[in-house]
N, C-alpha and C positions, 0 to 999 in steps of 0.2 A: 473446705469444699473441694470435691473431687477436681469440678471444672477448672481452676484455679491453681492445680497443683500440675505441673509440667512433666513430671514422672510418670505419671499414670497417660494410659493412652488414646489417641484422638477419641475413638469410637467409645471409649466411657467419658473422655470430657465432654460430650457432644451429649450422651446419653444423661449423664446427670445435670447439664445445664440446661437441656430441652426439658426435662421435666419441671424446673424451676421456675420457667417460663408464662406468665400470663399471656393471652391470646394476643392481647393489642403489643406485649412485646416482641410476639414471633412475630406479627405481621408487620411492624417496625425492622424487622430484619430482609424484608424480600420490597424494600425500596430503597430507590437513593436520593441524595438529597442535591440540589446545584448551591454552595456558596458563591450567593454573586458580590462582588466588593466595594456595593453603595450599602450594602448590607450591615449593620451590624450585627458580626457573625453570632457570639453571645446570645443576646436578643431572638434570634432567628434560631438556634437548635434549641432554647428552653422555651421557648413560644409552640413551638410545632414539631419539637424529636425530642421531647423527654422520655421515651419510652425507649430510643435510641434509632438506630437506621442501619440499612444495609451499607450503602456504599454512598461514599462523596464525591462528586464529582470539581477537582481541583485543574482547571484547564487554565490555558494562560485567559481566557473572560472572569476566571475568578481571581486573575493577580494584579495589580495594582502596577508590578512592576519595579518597587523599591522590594529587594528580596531577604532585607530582614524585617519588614514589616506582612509581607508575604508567610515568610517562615511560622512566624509569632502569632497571625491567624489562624493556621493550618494548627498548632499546636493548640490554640485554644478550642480549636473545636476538636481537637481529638481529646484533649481533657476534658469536656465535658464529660463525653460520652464514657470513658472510664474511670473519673472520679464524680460525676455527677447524679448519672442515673443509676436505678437501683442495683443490676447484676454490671455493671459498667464492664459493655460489650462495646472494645475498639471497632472505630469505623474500617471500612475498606475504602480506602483512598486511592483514587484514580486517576490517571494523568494519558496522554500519545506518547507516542513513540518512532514509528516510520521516521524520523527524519532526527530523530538524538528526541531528549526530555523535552517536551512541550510547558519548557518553563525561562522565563530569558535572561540568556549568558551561557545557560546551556549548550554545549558542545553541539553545534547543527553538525547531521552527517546529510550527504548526498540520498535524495528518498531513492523508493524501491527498483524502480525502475532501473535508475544507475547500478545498483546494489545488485541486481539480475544480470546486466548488461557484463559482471565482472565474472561470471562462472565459478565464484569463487566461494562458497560457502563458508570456509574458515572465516571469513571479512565480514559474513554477516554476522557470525557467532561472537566475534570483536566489538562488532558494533554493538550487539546487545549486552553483551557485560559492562559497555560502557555508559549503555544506559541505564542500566539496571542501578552500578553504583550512583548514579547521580540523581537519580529516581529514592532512592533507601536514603540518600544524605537528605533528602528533600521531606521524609516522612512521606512517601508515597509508597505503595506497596501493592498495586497493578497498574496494567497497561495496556490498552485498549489497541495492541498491534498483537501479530503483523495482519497484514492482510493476504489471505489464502484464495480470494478470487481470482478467476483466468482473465485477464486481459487481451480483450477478442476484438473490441469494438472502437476504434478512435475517437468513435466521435462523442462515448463517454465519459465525461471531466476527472474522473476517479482511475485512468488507466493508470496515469503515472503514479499511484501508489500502488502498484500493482507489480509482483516478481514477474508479469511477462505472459506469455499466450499456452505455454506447455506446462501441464499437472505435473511432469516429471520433476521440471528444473523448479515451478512455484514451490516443490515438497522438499527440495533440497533446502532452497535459500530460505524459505521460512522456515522447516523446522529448527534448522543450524540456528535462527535469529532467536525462537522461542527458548532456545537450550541458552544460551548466550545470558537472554533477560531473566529467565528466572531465577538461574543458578542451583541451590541447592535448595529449592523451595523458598526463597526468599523473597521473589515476587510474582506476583500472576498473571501468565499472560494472557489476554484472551484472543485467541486466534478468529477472525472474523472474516467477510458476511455470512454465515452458512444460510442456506447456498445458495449458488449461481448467481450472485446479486448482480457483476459485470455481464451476464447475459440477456439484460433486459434490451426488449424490443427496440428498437432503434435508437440503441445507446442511452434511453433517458433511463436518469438516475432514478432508481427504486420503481423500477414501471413493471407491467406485465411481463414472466415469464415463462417459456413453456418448454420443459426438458423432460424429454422419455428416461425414464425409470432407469433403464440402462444406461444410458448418456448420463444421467446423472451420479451412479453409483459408480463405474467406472472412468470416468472424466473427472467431474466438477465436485464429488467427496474425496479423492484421493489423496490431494493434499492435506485436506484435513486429517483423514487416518490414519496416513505420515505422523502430521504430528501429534495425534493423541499416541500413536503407539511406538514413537519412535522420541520423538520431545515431551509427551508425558505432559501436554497442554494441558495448563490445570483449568481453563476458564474456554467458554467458545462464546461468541454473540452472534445474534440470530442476524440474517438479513432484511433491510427493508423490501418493503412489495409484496407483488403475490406471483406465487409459484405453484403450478399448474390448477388456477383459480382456487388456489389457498394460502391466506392471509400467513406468511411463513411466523409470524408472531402469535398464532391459535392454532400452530399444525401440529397436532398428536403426532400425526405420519410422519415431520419433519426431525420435532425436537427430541420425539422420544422412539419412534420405529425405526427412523434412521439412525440418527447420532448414536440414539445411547444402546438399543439393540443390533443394530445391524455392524456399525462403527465401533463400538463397545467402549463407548464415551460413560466416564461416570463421576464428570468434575462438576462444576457451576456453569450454568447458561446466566446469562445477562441480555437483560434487550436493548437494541441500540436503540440511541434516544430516538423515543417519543413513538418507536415502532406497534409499543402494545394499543398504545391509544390509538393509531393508525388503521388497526383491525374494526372497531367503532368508525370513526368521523370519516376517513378516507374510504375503506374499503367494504364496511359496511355488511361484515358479516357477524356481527354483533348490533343487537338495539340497544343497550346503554353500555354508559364504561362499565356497569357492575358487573353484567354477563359476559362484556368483554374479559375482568380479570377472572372471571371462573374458568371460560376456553382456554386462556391463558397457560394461567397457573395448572392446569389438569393437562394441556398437552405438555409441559415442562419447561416454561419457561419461570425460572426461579426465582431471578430479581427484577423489579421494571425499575427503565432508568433512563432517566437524569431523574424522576420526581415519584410521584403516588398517583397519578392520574386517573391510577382505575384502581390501582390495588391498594386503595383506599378503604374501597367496599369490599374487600375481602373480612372483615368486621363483622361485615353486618351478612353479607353471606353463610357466614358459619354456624353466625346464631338463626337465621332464618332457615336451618336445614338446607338450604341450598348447594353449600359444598363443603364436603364432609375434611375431617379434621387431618386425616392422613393426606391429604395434598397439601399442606400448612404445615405439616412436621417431616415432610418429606424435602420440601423445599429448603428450609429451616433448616433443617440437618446439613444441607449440601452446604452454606453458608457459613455456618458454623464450624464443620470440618475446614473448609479454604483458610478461615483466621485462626485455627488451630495450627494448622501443618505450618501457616505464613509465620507464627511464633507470634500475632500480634498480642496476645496477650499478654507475653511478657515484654516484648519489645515494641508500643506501641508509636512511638514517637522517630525522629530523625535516626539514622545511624551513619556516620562521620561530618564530616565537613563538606554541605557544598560548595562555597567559595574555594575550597582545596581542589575538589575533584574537577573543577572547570577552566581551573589552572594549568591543568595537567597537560605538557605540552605535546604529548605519548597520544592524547585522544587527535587534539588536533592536526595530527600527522597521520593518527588513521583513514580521520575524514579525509585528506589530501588524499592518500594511495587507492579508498575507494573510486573519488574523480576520477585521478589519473588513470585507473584501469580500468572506468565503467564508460570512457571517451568508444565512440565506435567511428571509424575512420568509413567511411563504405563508399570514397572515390579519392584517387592520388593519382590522377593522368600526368604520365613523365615524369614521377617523382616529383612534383615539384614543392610535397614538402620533405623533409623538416626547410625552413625557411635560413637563407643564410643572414649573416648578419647583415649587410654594406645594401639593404634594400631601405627605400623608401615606401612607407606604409600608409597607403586613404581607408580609415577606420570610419566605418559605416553602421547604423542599424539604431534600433531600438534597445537592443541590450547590450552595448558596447560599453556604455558608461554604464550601465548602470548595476547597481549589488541587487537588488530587491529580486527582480527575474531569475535570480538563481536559485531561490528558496520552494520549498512544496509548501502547496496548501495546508499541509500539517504538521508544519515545522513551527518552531516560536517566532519564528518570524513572519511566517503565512498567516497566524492566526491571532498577529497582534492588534488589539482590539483599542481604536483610537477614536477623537471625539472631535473630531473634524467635519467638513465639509462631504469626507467619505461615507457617510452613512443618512445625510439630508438631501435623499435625492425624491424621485417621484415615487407614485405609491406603483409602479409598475416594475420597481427596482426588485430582485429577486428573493433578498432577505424581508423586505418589508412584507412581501407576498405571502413568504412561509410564515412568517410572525403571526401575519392575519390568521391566515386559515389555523392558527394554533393556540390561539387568541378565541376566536369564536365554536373552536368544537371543543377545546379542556380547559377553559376557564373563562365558563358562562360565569361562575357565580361571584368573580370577580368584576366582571364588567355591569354584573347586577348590581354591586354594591353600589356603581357608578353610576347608575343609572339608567343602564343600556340594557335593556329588558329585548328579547325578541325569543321567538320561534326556532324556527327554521335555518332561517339567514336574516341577516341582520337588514334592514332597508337603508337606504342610499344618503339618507341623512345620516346615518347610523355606522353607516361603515366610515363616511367620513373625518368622525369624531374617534373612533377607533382609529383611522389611518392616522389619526394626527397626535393621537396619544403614541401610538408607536414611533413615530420620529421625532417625537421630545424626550419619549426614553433613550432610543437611540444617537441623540444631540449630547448628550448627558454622558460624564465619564470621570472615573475617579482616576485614573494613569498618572502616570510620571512624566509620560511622554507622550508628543500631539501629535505626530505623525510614525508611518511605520519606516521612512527614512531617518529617522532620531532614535528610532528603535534600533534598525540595525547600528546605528554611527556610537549610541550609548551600548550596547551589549556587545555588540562586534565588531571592535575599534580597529581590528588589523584586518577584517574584511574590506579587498582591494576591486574595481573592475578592472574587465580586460586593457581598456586603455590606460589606467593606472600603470597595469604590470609591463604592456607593452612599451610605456614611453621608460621605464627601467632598462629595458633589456634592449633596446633601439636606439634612444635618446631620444626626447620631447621633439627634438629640431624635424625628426623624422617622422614623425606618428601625426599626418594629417587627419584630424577627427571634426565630423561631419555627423550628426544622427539620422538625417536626411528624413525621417518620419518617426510616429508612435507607435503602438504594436497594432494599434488599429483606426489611427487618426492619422492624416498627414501634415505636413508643419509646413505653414508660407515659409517659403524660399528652401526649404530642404534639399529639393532637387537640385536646385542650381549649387548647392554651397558642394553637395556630394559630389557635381559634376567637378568644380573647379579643383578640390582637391585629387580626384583620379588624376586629372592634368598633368600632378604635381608629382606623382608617385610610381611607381615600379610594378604594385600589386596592390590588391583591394581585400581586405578582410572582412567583411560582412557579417556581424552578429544580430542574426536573426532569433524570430519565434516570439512565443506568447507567455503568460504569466497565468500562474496558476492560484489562485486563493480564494475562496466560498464569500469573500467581504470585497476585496479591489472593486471600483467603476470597469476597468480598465480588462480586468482578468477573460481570459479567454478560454478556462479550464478550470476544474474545483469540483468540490461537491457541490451539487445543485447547479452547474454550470457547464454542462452538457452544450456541446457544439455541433452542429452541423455542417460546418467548415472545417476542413480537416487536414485544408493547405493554409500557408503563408495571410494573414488577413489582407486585403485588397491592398491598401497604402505601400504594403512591403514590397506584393509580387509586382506594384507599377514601380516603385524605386528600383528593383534588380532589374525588372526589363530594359531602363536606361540605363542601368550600371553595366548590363552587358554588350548593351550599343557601345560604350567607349571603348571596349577592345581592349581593356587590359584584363590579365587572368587573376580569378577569382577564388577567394577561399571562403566557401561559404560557411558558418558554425550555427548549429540550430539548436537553439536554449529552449526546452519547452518536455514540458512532463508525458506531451501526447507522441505518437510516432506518427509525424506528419507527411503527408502527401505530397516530395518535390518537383515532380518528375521537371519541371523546365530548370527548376537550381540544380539539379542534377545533372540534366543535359548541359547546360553553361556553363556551369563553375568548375577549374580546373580541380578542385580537391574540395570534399565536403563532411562536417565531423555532425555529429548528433552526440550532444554533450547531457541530454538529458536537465534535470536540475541539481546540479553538483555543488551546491549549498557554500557556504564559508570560503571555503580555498579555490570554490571553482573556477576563477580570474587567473591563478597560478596553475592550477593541472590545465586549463585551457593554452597559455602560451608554452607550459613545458612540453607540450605534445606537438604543436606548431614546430616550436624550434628543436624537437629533435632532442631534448634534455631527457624525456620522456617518451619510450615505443610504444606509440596505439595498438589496443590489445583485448579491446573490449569487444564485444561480440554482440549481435542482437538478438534479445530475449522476445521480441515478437516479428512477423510480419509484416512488414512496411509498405502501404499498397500504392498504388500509382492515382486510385479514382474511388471515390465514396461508393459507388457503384457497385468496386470488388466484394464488399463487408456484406460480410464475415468472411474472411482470408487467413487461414495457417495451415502450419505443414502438417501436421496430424490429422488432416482431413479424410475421410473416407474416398476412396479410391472412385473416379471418375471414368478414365478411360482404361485402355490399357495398359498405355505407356504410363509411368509412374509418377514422371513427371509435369505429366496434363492435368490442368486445373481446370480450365473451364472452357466455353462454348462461345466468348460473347463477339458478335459479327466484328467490332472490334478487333483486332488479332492481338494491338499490344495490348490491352485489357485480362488478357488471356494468363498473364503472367503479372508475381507483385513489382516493386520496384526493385526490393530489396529482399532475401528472405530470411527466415529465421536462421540463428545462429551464424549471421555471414558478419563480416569485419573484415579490414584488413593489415597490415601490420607496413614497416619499413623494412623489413625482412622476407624473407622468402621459405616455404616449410614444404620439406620432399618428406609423404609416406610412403612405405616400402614394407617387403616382406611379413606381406597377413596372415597370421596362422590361427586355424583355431578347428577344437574336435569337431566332428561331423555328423556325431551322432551323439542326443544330450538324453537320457533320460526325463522323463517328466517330472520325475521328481528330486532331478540333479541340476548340474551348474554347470555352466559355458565357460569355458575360459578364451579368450582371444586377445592375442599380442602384434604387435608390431612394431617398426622400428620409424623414430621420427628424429628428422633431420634439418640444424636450419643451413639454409644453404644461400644464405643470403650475409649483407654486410654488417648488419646490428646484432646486436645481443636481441632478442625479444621472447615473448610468451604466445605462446598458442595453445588454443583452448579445442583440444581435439575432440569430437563427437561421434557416439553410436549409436545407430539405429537398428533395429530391426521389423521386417517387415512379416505377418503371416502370407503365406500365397498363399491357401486354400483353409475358409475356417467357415465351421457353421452359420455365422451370422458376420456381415461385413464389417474388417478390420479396418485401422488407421494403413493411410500406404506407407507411412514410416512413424515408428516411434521412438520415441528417444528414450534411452535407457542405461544411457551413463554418457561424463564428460568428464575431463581432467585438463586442467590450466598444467604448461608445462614449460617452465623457463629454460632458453636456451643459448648457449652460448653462439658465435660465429664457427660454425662448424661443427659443432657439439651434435652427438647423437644419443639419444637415448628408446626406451623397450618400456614400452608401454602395455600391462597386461591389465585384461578388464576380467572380472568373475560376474556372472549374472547368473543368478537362480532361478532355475525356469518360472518359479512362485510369481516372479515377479509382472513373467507375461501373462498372469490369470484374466481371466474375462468370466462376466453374468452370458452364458448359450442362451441358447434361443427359449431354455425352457425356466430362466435366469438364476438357473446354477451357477456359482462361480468355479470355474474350473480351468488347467492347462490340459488342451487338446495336442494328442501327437500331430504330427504334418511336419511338412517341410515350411522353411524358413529362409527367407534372404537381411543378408546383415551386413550394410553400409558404415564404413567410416569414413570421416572428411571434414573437412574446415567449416562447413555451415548445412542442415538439412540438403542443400540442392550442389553442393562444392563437393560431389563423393572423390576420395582419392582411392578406397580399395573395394573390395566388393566380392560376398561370396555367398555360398549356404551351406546349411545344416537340415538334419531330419532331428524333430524332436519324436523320439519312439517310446516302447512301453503302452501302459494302460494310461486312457483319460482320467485324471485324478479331481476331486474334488476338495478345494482349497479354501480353509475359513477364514484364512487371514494371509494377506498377501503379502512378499517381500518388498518394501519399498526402496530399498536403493543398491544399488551392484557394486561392487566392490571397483579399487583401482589402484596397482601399485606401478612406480614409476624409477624404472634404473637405469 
């Protein structure tokens, strides 16, 4: 059989196994299935996927947590499906990613945000090879990262997995991450939300959004056309919600006029769970799931997933004339190419060892270098860190002791799924909510078996039986372990906290610790205990912020946990306000995925770090940078605003006044400006630029070249992450006042100078005019470099001349060579 023979090429294995195909088994290929692990997995795919399936969904809710019984699941269900059923067509196995394998033991790395925060795209590309191997020893063979959204909004739960507020630097660090995971076609990434999903209206997750055509093809696609045409992303997934009143899960215009024509996307779309049914029961531009999966499937969406909810009735659609057979073999085909190119048919199962590969002492030292360089320092009044030895320390906060606070929502350890007390709370608890609402629009006919017969919505008897069936399923858990503190202490035994490392590096005798509150509870006698120890001490370290996970009581950030507090939770900012009545100086460190709003820890504390969530080692890159072992060096990937008020706040903003660097109007005057801005850090060193040179006049369809000389001129060795912008003065339709358009991390020694040359291809500054062409228009040009969008050290301009040229496909990233 052609299909079956590895010589011959994708577009005839694909061709000769689509014609092989019975309907109910193409349509078995465009869903996936969730193995949950009360399940008997066996049982469950010959009951309901003998015909076979698209993709499995293998997340830590389907692992038990002992990982050679884990493993040994995962293989039986992939043997079914190629020694079982008739054409035995390997599953596509699915797992996360952003923050290492979503499997545990798993090598956690620092999530996106950190990973942005380090300018460093080599580190992302690191990181995903290291996922990738440990993803292939695991029999998995996609990955449901990175994430390509702009993070614009705080008070969205989802920012920290997000590379930051700029399209430029999001298309760097995620394509680099995409290249990393897949390697050589070996595994899939799917690069996700397309689009705008981080733009929804007042940060809530998967809400309404509304982006002009232009904003959106020039912003919020960019980094995805980054990586289709530069990382060769073999997988994209849709966003939840609706964008510009259409269900992005039924948009012709989205999946298929964007992506794949205008973007020139031609891998597999996947829906994020539960998004196609969302077009029906939420959003309601569909009257049943059946005409939902006909919108579906005919704007291009290829597989629905985690389950069949709608494209179930794609069956009976086909034979009913409803929708014709070339959207079913179009889909089909796309599906089928993926597990071709992935080799899964000859290689369907594990490849090496994962117990070896998470051993590897190589990965966990990358995680470390990511922390340490994703730390952002952005206050050191009087130097007064690195910290000397011969001090006495009052350890303070909510995440001082603690490991859990350092992980992302979508790391193995955010998403470890336990059978505790955690999940038997009221029916007003967030998960139990989504359960319902997912519960009574895709699986009526289950709750009919049970009895629960209704309409519309269920009545009030009704829903309570419902609510109660939900939190006995949720009471219920097959794990190994009962809490997500036993999770981390069994899978990540050398994960330390900050007072762990600090009473190493001080001596116990020295490290007065106090938690003084919860991250949003306060503790009888907290304050007093906090108080006595200042008494006792020299200086106050203060480990603040919140916790990020979609399941925690506690979390203050996640998916589906969208906040509208966007500073310190109350309990914290009344503990600092007495902490800074006692008058001794302050180092504040702020743990937390979001980029929160200090301004009064800011104003108070003599030095203040935003450590992001820097996973595994982040207790050790936390003191190495205190003490000086380690030079802060990280920089900020978004805009840090002073008041909920400012949002939407970044630097690529369309130009307001005249002066460049006026942002807004509000009677307010400090409001006027963020706290922090993007790209700003600071270091324990000091960095002189000098001598800007660069031609002055660039053709439209040539390249800029611009050099200078960078210098540190301070005491340490450190790294600085240099940045350019450029501005249009005069263009058809109003430009960003600055954008960014290359960066380069550059280590240097104590006096050491080095020549920094950037090449940018005009291509790169293309824009949709007014009549939304994409084209580079001549004009004059102003071109900033410096330490962070608003820290310019040199400054000059250029005339771009020549004819206005029209441009199909844009340059996305400038060159940079460093001597």
């Amino acid at each position: 059989m052609i299909y079956k023979d590895d010589k011959k090429s994708v577009s005839e294995r694909v061709e000769d196994l689509l014609q092989r195909m019975t309907l109910k088994e193409k349509i078995a290929q465009l869903y996936g299935m969730v193995n949950l692990g009360q399940q008997d997995p066996i049982k469950n795919v010959s009951e309901n996927f003998n015909h076979g399936v698209g993709t499995v969904s293998f997340l830590n809710s389907s692992q038990t947590g002992n990982t050679k019984k884990d493993l040994e699941t995962l293989n039986n269900i992939q043997r079914f499906f190629v020694e079982e059923t008739r054409l035995g067509i390997p599953a596509l196995v699915h797992n996360e990613g952003i923050a290492g394998a979503q499997i545990p033991g798993a090598t956690t790395f620092p999530q996106s945000m950190n990973v942005a925060s380090t300018w460093e795209p080599q580190l992302a590309e690191k990181m995903g090879e290291v996922v990738r191997k440990q993803l292939l020893a695991f029999g998995i063979r996609a990955v449901h990262s990175p994430l390509f959204d702009l993070g614009r909004d705080p008070r969205w739960g989802r920012i920290g997995e997000t590379y930051g507020e700029d399209p430029y630097l999001v298309a760097q660090m995620g394509t680099s991450y995409v290249k990393g995971v897949q390697g050589n076609h070996q595994l899939m990434a799917a690069a996700k939300h397309f689009v705008g999903y981080g733009n929804a209206e007042g940060g809530r997750n998967g809400g309404e959004q509304q982006i002009a055509e232009r904003k959106l093809l020039d912003t919020y696609c960019l980094p995805f056309e980054a990586a289709i045409h530069e990382g060769q992303v073999m997988g994209i997934m849709n966003s939840y919600g609706i964008l510009n009143e259409q269900a992005v899960s039924t948009s012709k215009w989205l999946l298929t006029d964007v992506l794949r024509e205008k973007l020139g996307f031609s891998g597999l779309v996947v829906a994020d769970y539960g998004s196609v049914s969302h077009a029906n029961a939420r959003y309601r531009v569909a009257k049943t799931q059946k005409e939902t999966a006909i919108m579906a499937l005919k704007a291009g969406m290829d597989v629905e997933q985690p389950n069949n909810t709608c494209y179930r009735y794609l069956e009976e659609a086909v034979e009913s004339g409803e929708l014709e057979m070339e959207f079913i073999d179009r889909s089909v085909s796309r599906v089928l190419e993926k597990k071709f190119k992935l080799g899964l048919f000859e290689n369907p199962y594990q490849e090496g060892n994962f117990q070896e590969e998470i051993r590897k002492g190589e990965y966990l030292e990358l995680s470390q270098e990511i922390a340490e360089k994703s730390i952002v320092m952005v206050k050191n009044d009087n130097s007064i860190l690195p910290l000397t030895k011969d001090l006495k320390i009052a350890l303070i906060g909510p995440s001082a002791d603690s490991k859990i606070n350092f992980f992302g929502g979508y790391s193995s350890v955010g998403t470890a799924d336990t059978s505790t007390g955690d999940f038997d709370r009221s029916e007003d608890d967030n998960i139990i909510k989504m359960a319902y609402d997912v519960v009574i629009t895709e699986h009526k006919e289950m709750l009919k078996s049970r009895g629960i017969v209704f309409d519309q919505q269920p009545s009030p008897e009704q829903k309570e039986m419902i609510i109660a069936m939900l939190k006995k399923n949720r009471s219920t858990s097959n794990k190994v372990y009962k809490t997500s503190e036993e999770f981390v202490d069994t899978y990540y035994p050398n994960c330390s906290t900050v007072k762990e490392v600090l009473e190493k590096e001080f001596g116990s005798a020295n490290v007065f610790y106090a938690k003084g509150c919860d991250i949003a509870k306060p503790i009888e006698g907290g304050m007093e205990a906090v108080k006595r120890n200042i008494q006792e001490a020299d200086i106050v370290i203060a480990v603040l912020g919140g916790k990020e996970s979609m399941r925690a009581q506690d979390a203050t950030a996640g998916e589906n946990k969208d906040n509208i507090n966007i500073e310190l939770e109350k309990p914290q900012m009344e503990l600092m306000e007495e902490v800074f009545r006692q008058g001794k100086p302050v180092i504040s460190i702020i743990v937390d995925g979001r980029p929160l709003a200090t301004p009064l820890i800011s104003e108070k504390s003599k030095a203040v770090l935003y450590t992001w969530l820097p996973a595994q080692t982040g207790a050790q890159a936390i003191v190495n940078i205190v003490t000086g072992k380690r030079n802060p060096s990280g920089k900020l990937p978004v805009t840090v605003v002073k008041d909920k008020g400012q949002i939407p706040m970044y630097h690529s903003r369309l130009p307001f006044f005249v002066n460049i660097n006026e942002w807004s109007e509000y009677i307010d005057h400090d409001k006027n400006t963020p706290l922090y801005p993007f790209g700003y850090g600071l270091s324990y060193t000091k960095f002189e630029y000098s001598n800007l040179k660069l031609n002055k006049e660039v053709l439209s369809n040539g390249e800029l070249q611009v050099t200078f000389m960078l210098k540190n001129t301070g005491n340490y060795q450190g790294d600085e992450i240099a940045q350019l912008y450029i501005r249009d003065c005069f263009s058809s339709i109003a430009r960003p006042a600055k954008q960014l358009v290359g960066f380069v991390r550059v280590k240097l020694d104590v006096n050491e100078t080095k020549k920094i040359t950037f090449t940018v291809d005009m291509k790169q500054l293309a824009f949709h005019n007014i009549n939304m062409e994409q084209v580079v228009e001549p004009g004059e040009m102003e071109l900033y470099v410096g330490a962070s969008s608003e820290d310019i050290r040199l400054h000059d301009s250029f005339i771009i001349v020549g004819d206005e040229i029209n441009v199909h496909r844009k340059v996305f990233s400038s060159k940079v060579t460093v001597e």
